[in-house]
C-alpha positions in Angstrom: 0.0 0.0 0.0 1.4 3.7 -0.9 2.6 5.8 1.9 0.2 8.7 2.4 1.8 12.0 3.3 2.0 12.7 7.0 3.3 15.6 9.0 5.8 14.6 12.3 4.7 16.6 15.1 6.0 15.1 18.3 7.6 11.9 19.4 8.8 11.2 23.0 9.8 7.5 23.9 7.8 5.9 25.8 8.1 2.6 27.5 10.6 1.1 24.7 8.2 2.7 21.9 7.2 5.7 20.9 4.4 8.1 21.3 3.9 10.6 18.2 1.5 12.7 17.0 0.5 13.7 13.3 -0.9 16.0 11.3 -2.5 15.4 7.9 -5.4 16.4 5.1 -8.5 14.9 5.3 -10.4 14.7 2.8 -13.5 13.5 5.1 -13.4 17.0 7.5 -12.0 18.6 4.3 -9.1 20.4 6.6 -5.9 19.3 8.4 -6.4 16.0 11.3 -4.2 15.3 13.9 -3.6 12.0 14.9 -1.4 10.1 18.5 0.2 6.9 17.5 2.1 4.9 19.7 4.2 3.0 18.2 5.3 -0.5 20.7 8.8 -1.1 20.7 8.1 -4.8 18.7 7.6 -2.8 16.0 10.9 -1.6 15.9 12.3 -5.1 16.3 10.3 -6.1 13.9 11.9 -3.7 11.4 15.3 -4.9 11.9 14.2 -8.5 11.2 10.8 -9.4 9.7 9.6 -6.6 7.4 6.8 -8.2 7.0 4.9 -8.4 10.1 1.8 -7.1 11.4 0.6 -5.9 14.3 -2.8 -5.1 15.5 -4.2 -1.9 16.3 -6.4 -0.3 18.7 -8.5 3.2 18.1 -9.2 5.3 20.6 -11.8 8.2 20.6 -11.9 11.1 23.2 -14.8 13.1 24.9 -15.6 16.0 24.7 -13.6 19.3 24.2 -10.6 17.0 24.2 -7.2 16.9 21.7 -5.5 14.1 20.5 -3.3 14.9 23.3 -5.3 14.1 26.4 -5.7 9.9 26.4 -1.7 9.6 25.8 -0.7 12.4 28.7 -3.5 11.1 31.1 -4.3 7.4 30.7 -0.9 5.9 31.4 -1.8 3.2 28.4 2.1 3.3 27.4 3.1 0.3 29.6 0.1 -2.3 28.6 0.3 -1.0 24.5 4.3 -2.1 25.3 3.5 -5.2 26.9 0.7 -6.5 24.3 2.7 -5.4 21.2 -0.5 -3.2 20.3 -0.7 0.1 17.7 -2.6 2.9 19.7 -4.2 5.4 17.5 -6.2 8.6 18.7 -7.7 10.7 16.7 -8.7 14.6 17.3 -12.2 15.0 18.2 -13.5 17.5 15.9 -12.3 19.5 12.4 -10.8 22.5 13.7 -10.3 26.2 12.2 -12.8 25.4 9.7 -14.4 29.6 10.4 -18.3 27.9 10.7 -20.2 30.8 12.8 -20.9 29.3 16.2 -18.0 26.4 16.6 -16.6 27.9 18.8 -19.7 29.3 21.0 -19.6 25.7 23.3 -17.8 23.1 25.1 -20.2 20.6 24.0 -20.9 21.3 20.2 -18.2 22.1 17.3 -14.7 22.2 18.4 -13.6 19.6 20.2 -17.1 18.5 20.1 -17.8 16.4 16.5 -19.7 13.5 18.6 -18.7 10.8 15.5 -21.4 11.7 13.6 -22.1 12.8 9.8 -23.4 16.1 9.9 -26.9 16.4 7.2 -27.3 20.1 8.3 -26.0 22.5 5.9 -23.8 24.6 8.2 -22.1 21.7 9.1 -22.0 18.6 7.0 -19.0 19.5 4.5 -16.7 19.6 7.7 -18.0 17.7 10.4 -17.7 14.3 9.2 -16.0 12.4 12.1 -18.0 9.2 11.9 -16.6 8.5 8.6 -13.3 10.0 9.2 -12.7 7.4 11.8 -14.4 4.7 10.4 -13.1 4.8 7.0 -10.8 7.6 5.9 -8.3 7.0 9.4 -7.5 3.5 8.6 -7.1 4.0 5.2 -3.9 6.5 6.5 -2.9 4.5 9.2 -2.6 0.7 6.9 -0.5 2.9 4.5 1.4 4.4 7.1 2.3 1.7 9.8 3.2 -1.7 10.1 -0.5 -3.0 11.2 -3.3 -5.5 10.3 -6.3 -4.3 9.2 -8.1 -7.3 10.0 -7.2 -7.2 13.2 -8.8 -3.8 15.0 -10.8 -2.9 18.2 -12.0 0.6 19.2 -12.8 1.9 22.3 -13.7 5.8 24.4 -14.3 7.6 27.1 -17.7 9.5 27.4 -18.7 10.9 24.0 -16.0 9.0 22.6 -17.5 6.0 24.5 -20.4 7.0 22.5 -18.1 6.9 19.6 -16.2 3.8 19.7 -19.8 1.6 20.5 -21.6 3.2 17.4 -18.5 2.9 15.2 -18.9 -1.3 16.4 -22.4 -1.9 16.3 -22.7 0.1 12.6 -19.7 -2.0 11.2 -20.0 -5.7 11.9 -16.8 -7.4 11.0 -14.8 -4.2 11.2 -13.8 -4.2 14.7 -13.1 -7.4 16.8 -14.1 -5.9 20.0 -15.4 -2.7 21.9 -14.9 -1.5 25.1 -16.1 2.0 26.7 -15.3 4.2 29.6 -18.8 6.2 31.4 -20.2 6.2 27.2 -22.7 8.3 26.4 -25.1 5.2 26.1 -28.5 6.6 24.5 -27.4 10.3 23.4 -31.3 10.5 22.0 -32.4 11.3 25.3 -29.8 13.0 26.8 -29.1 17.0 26.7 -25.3 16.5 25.5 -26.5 14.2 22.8 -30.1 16.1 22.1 -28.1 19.4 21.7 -25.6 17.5 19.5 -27.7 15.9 17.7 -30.6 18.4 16.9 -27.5 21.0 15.3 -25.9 18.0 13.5 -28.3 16.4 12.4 -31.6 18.1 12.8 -35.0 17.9 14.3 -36.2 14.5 12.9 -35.4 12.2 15.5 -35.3 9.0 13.3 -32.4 10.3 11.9 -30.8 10.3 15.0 -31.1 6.8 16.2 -28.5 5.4 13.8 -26.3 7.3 16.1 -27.7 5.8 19.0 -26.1 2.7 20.5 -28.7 2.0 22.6 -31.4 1.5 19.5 -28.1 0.3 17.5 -27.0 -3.1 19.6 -30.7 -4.5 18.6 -30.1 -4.3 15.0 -26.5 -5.6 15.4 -26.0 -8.6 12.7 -22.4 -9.4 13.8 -20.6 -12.0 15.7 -21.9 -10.8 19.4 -18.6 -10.6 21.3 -18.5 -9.3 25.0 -18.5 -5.5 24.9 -16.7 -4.1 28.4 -18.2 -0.8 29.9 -16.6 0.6 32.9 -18.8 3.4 34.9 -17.6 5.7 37.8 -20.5 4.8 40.6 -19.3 8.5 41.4 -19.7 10.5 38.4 -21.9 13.8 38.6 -23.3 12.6 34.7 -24.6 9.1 35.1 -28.0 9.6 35.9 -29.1 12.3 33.4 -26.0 12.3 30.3 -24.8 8.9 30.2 -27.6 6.3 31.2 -25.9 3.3 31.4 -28.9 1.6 32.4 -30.6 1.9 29.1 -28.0 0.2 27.1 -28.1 -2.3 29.9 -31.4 -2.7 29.3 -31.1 -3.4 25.4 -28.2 -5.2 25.4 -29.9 -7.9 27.7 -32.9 -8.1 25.6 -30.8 -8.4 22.0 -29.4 -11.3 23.8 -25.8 -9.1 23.6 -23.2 -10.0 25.9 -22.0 -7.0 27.9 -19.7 -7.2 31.2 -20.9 -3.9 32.9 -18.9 -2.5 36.0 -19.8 0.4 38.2 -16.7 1.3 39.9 -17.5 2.6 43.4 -16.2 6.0 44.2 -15.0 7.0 40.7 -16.1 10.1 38.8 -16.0 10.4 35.1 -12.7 12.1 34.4 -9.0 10.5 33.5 -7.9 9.3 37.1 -10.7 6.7 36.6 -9.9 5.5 33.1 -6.2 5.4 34.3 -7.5 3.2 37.1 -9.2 0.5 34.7 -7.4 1.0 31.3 -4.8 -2.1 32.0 -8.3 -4.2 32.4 -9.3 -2.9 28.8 -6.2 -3.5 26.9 -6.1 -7.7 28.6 -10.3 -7.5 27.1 -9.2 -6.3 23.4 -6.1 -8.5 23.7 -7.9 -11.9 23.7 -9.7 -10.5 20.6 -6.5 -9.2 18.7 -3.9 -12.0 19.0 
């Protein structure tokens, strides 16, 4: 596969690999991405030997009015990527600088806020297309880029990207060989983050918005129905009225979906808690990556 053009912008070694961060054009948000990679130090061996080889890769998708830069200075995932030989890649959450009136009005729609969605409205849909750019135009840049297997990828969030990473799963069967999510957004059709989000992205018909909706979505799953992971703070401020856990709960048990749901005592919904669970999710997508 051809080497797509990529722009260096960091690299720091981290735990015998290295964690970079790139910029490119996308031709999905129709302005410049950035991308984290962390790069495990067997791919480096690998390099000096076998040429050839493969190694899986895991996506990651932040919350909102986060960078590419908050899961790799936060999470600590450096040492179990290491371990498990596993590609890390993270993209932005949103097109940025693309002069829309109102992006940058709110923490929770527009910048740092593209909730992995296609936008239909027509302020918004030529840029705002972060559903497909992770879905299809992302791995497209990353198999030309790095040494992975496209057959063998996994996606998982936190919050909105929670959100993200089950709707990317349950809307691609066969894509992605597991799913995991920390305090997701579970059914953003009736909650004000995903209401708000929804309504400007997509507009008022509400049809429309359940095919962003993972808790309509896991009943209309086709796909081989591996065990997602969802870890929940038992703490966190936004359980109740943004994320409703329960719901999903809920649908997953009546799809006949398996779903290992935790509700961690004491924990809020910000990055001390992923950090606290994140060697748990790398061992779940592990067993579905080997």
């Amino acid at each position: 596969m051809q080497r797509m053009a990529l722009e260096l912008i960091s690299s720091s070694k981290s735990f015998g690999g290295f964690q970079k961060i790139f910029k490119h054009s996308s031709k999905e948000t129709g302005c410049s991405m950035t991308f984290a990679a962390y790069i495990p130090p067997q791919v480096a061996a690998a390099a000096d030997g076998d040429t050839s080889k493969k190694f899986p890769v895991l996506y990651w998708l932040s919350g909102l009015t986060c960078t590419e830069k908050n899961f790799i200075e936060k999470s600590g995932f450096q040492r179990f990527a290491a371990e498990a030989g596993i590609v890390v890649i993270g993209p932005d959450t949103s097109p940025r600088g693309c002069n829309i009136e109102g992006e940058e009005d709110a923490y929770d729609f527009g910048t740092g806020a593209g909730f992995y969605v296609d936008a239909t409205e027509e302020k918004w849909k030529k840029n705002y297309r972060m559903y497909s750019y992770v879905t299809k135009e992302l791995p497209v840049v990353v198999a030309a880029n790095f040494p992975v297997d496209p057959s063998r990828q996994s996606i998982f969030g936190h919050s909105a990207g929670g959100h993200g990473a089950l709707i990317c799963f349950l809307k691609n069967p066969g894509q992605y060989r597991s799913v995991s999510a920390f305090a997701p957004i579970s059914n953003p059709s009736v909650a004000p983050w995903g209401i708000k989000a929804f309504t400007g992205y997509l507009g008022s018909n509400q049809d429309a918005w359940k095919q962003y909706d993972a808790t309509h979505l896991i009943g209309q799953y086709t796909g081989e129905k591996v065990e997602i992971l969802i870890d929940q703070g038992g703490a966190d401020d936004n359980k109740a009225n943004q994320l409703l856990p329960q719901n999903f709960e809920e649908a997953a048990k009546i799809a006949g979906h398996p779903l290992r749901y935790r509700d961690q005592e004491g924990y809020d919904h910000g990055y001390y808690f992923v950090a606290s669970f994140i060697g748990d999710h790398f061992k779940h997508h592990a067993k579905f990556l080997a």
